[in-house]
ZASE-427184 format. One record per residue: residue in one letter; x, y, z of N, C-alpha, C, O in turn. Coordinates in steps of 0.001 Angstrom, whole numbers, plus 500000, padded with zeros to 6 digits. Layout:
<nodes>
A; X; Y; Z; X; Y; Z; X; Y; Z; X; Y; Z .
...
</nodes>
This chain:
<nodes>
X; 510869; 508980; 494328; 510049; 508331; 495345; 510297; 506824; 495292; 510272; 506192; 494236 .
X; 510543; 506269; 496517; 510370; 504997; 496516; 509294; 503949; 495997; 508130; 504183; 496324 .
X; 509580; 502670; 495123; 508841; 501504; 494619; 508087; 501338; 495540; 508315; 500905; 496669 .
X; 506553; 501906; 494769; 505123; 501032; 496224; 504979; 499501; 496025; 505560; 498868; 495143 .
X; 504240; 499047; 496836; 503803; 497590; 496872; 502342; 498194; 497257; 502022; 499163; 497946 .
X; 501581; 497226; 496530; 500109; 497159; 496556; 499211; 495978; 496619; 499366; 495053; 495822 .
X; 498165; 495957; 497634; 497751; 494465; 497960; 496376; 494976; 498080; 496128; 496136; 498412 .
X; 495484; 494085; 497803; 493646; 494277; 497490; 493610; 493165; 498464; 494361; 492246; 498793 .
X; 492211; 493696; 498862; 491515; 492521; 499696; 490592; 491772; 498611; 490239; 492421; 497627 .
X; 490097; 490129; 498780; 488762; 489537; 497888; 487649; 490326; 497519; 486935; 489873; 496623 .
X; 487288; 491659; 498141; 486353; 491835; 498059; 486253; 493146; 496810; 485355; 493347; 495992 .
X; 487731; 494020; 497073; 488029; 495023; 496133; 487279; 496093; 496745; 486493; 496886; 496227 .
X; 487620; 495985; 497813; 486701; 496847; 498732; 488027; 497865; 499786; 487779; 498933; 500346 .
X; 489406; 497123; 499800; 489979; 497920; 500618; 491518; 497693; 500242; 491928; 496603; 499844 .
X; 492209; 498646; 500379; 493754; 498538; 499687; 494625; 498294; 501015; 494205; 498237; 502170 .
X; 496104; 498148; 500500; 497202; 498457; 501422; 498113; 498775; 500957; 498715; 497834; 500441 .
X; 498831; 500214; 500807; 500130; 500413; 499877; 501077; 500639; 501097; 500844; 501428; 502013 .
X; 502446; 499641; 500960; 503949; 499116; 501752; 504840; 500187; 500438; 504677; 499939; 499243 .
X; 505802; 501415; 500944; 506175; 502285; 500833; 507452; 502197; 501517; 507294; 502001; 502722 .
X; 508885; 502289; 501086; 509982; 502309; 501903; 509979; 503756; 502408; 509425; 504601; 501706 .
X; 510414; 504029; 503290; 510941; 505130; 504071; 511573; 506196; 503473; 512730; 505928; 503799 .
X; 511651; 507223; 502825; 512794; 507538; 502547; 513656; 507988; 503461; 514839; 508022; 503123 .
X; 513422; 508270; 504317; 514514; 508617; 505730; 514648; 507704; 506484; 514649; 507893; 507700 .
X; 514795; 506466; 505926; 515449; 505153; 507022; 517122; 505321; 505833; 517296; 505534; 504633 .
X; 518071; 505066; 507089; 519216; 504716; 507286; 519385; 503718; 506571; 518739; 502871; 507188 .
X; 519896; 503113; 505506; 519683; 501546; 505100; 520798; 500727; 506083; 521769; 501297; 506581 .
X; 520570; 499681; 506221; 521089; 498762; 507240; 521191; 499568; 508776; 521608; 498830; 509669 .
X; 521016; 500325; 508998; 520756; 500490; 510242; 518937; 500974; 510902; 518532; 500601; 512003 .
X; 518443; 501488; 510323; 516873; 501995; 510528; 515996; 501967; 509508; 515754; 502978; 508849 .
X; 515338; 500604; 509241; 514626; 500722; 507557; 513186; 500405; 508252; 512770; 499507; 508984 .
X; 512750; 501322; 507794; 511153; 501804; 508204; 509954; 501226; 506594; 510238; 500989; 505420 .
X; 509052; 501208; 507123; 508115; 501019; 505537; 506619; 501943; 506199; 506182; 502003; 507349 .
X; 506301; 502354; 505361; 505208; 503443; 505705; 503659; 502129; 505025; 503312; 502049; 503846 .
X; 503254; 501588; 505804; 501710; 500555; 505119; 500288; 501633; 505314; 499871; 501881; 506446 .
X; 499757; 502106; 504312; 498431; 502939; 503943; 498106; 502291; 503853; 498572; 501303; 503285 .
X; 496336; 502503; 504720; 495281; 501498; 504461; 494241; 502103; 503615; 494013; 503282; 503887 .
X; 493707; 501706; 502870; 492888; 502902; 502051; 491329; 502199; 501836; 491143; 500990; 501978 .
X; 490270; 503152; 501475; 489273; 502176; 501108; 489070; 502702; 499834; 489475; 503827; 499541 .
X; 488171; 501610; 498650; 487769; 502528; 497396; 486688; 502421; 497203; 485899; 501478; 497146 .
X; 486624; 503821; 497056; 485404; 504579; 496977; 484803; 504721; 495350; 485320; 505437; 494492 .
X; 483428; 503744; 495132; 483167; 503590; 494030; 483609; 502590; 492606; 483474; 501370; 492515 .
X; 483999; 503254; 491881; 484402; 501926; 490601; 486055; 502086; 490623; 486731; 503073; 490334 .
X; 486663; 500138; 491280; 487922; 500497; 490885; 488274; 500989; 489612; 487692; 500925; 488530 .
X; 489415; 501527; 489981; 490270; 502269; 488948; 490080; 503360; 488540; 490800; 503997; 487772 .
X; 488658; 503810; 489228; 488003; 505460; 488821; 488718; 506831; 489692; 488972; 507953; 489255 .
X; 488862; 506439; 490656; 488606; 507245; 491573; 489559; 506848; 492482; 489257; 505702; 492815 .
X; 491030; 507375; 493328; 492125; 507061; 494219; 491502; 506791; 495535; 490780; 507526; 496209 .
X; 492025; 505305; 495819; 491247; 505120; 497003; 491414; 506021; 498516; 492376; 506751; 498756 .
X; 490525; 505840; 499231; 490622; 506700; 500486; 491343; 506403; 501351; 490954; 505622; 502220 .
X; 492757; 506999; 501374; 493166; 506687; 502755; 492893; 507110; 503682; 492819; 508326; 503856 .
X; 492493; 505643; 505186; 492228; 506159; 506147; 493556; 505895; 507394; 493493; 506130; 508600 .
X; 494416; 505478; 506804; 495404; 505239; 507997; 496431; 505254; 507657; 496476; 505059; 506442 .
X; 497748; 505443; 508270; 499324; 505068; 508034; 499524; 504945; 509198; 498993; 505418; 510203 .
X; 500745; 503932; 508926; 501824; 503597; 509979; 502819; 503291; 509402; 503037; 502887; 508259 .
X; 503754; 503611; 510697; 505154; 503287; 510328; 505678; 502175; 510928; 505787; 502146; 512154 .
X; 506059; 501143; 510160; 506877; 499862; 511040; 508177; 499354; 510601; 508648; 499696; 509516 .
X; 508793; 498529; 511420; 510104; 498282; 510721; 510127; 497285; 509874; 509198; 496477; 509858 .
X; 511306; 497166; 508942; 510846; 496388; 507802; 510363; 495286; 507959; 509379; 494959; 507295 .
X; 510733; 494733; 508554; 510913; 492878; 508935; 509594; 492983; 509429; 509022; 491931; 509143 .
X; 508621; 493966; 510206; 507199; 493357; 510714; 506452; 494085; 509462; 505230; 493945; 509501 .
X; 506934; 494813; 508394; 506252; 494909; 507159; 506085; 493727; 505993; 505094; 493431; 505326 .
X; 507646; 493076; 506003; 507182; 491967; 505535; 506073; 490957; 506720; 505013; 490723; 506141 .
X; 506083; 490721; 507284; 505085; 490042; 508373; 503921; 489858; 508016; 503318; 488793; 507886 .
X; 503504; 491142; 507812; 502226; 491779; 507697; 501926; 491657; 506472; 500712; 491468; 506388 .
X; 502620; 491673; 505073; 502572; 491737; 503800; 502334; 490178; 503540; 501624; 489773; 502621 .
X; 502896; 489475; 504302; 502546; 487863; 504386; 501133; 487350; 504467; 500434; 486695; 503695 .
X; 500934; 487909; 505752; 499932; 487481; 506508; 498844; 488140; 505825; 497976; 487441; 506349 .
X; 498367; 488703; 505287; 497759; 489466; 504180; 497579; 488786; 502907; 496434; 488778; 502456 .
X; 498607; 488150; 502174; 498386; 487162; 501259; 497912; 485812; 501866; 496952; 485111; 501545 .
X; 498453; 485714; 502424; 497915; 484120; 503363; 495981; 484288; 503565; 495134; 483406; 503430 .
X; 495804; 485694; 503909; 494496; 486022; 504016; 493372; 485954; 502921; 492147; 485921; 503031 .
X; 494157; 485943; 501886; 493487; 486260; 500820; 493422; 487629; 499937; 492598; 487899; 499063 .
X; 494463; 488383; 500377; 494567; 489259; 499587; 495368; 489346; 498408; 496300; 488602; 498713 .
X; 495601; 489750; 497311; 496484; 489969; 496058; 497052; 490796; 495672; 496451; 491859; 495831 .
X; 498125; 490903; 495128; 498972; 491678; 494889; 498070; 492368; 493295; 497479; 491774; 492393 .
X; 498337; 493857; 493539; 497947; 494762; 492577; 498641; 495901; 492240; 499246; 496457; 493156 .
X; 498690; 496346; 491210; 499057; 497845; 490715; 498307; 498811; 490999; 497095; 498648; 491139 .
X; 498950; 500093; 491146; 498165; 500908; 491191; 497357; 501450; 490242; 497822; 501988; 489237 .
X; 495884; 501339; 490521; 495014; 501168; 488774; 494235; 502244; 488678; 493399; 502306; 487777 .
X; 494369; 503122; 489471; 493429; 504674; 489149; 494466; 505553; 488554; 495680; 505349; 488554 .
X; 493930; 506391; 488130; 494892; 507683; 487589; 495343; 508533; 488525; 494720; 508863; 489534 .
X; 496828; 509034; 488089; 497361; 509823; 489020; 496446; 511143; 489066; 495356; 511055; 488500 .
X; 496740; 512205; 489608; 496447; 513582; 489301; 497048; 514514; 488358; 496519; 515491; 487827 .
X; 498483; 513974; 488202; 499051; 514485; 487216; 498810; 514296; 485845; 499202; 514920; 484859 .
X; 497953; 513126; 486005; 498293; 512133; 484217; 496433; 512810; 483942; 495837; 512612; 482883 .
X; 495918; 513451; 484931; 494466; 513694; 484143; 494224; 515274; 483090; 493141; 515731; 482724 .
X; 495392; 515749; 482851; 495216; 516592; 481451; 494459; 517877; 482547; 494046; 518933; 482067 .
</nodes>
């Protein structure tokens, strides 16, 4: 699976995971899949809720990944547990 990118809003109230495509073409069709998610309860407890995807092309993913830090959001890891890693 493709390297996520992960960005929090100030409030720790809502995510955005930037996802490459795996079915973009490289140099000819590169897509990024941006999930908007909310979290539900105590970070890091519980995988936040996604309520949206889209697909855009790269160049208005970086855009958007900008304009998002410029906003005040921060770059984060993904800090809840997988499903796999809970035994």
């Amino acid at each position: 699976m493709a390297k996520s990118y992960w960005l929090i809003n100030s409030k720790r109230s809502e995510v955005r995971r930037f996802i490459k495509n795996d079915k973009s073409i490289d140099g000819v069709f590169e897509y990024m899949f941006i999930d908007s998610g909310e979290i539900d309860g105590v970070l890091g407890k519980n995988p936040p809720v996604i309520k949206s995807t889209v697909s855009v092309e790269i160049d208005l993913a970086r855009e958007i990944y900008g304009r998002l830090l410029s906003q005040g959001w921060r770059i984060t890891e993904e800090v809840w547990l997988k499903k796999d890693s809970l035994g």
